[in-house]
N, C-alpha and C positions, 0 to 999 in steps of 0.2 A: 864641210869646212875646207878653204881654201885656203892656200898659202904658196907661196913663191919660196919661201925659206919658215922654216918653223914652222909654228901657226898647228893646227888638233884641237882637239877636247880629252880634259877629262872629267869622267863619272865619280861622283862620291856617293854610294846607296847611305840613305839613312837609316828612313823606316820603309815595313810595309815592305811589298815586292812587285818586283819588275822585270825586264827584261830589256836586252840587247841585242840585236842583231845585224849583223854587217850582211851587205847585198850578196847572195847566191849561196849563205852560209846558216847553218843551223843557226835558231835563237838559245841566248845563254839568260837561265835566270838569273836575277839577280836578288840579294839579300842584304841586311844592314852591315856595315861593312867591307862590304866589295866595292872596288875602285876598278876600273877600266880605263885603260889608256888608248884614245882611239887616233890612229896618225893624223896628216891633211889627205883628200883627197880619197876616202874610205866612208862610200856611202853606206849610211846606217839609223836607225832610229833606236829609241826607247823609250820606256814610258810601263805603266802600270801593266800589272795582270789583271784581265777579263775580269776575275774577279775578288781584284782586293786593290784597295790603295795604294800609294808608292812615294815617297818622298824623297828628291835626289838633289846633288848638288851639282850643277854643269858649268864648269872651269872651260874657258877658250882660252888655249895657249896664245903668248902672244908669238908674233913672227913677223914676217915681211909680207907686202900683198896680202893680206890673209882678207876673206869674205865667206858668209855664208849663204849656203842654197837650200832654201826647203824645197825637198822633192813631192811626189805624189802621198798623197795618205794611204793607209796601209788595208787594204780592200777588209771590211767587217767580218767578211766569211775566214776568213786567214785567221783576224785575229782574236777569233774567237774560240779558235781548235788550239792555242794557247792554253794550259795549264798551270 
């Protein structure tokens, strides 16, 4: 998520569980109720645990310039050693 001014995501966890993780950094599970504020320009994904469903709400902040980039997918062996 890009931006010139403003502009992010935020997470709203529902149900079910997931996870978060910003580039170079431990992943953070997530739970029904956690909210994640992630800035612009702070690559990251999320989405379901291995294995259980995940139901989330993803807020794009508005801002200036703002665009999004999907990067590579996240190699299976990786996300599999996920708990």
């Amino acid at each position: 998520h890009h931006a010139a001014k403003g502009g992010g995501q935020i997470l709203v966890c529902v149900a079910g569980r997931g996870y978060y993780q910003e580039w170079g950094k431990a992943p953070l599970e997530l739970h029904p109720g956690d909210v994640v504020n992630i800035p612009p320009e702070v690559k990251h994904w999320h989405g379901a645990a291995p294995d259980c469903w995940f139901s989330h709400l993803a807020v794009e902040v508005p801002g200036e310039g703002t665009s999004n980039e999907w990067c590579e997918p996240m190699p299976e062996e990786t996300y599999k050693e996920l708990r």
